[in-house]
C-alpha positions, 0 to 999 in steps of 0.5 A: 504478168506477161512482160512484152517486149518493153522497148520497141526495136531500136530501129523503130524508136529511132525512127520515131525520134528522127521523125520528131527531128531529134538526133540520135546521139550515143546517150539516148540510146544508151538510155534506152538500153538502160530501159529495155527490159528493166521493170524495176521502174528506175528513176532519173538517179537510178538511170543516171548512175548506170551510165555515168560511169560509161558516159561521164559527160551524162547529164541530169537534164538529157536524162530528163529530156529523153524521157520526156521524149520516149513518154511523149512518144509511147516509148516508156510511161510515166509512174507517180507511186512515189512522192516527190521522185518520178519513175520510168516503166518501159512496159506501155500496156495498161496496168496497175503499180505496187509499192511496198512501204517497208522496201520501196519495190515496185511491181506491176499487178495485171488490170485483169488481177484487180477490179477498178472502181467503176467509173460512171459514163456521166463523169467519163463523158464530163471529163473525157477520161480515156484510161486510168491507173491504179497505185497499191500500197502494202507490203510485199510477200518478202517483208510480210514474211520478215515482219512476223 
């Protein structure tokens, strides 16, 4: 898949952040910077252990916070491929997500790699549906060669 740039430009995001009447403090944008460009799709955790080191006073709550605020805003999506633990994807277009069962890696598979179920125009109307996301599940190229 084609990554585009995953974080607009921080002037940008800044602007949008002020916008909403919010500060522009240190840890948020460190946060972003963790973000931009990351596709591994990290977690509150995995965020909050790359800058703990370099923000000791971090906490849990304004990691949440931000993201929070940069999915509200466009910023960053929200991925629900795993249970119980949420994940941040800085890639906002359209796409589905991979999840390998033995490793947990995930990736982005291009709308344009896997057909979607068609959904009919009476349920699209009755609900309002304006987009939809697809999770897979399997194995990845890399655990399929280690399991023969």
């Amino acid at each position: 898949m084609k990554k585009v740039k995953a974080v607009r430009a921080k002037e940008e995001v800044i602007k949008k952040l002020r916008s909403k009447g919010l500060k522009i403090t240190p840890q948020r944008m460190a946060i972003i910077d963790v973000l931009k460009g990351d596709y591994t799709h990290p977690s509150v955790e995995e965020i909050y252990q790359k800058l703990s080191p370099r923000y000791p006073t971090i906490s849990y709550a304004t990691i949440y916070k931000t993201l929070e605020t940069l999915c509200e805003i466009g910023e960053i999506i929200e991925v629900n491929i795993e249970p119980h633990k949420k994940r941040y994807d800085p890639f906002t277009h359209p796409h589905h997500h991979f999840r390998c069962l033995s490793c947990g890696k995930i990736e982005d598979i291009p709308l344009e790699d896997v057909a979607f179920p068609q959904i009919p125009a009476n349920v699209k109307k009755k609900y309002g549906i304006m987009h939809a996301t697809l999770y897979l599940y399997g194995l990845c190229p890399a655990c399929r060669a280690n399991s023969n």
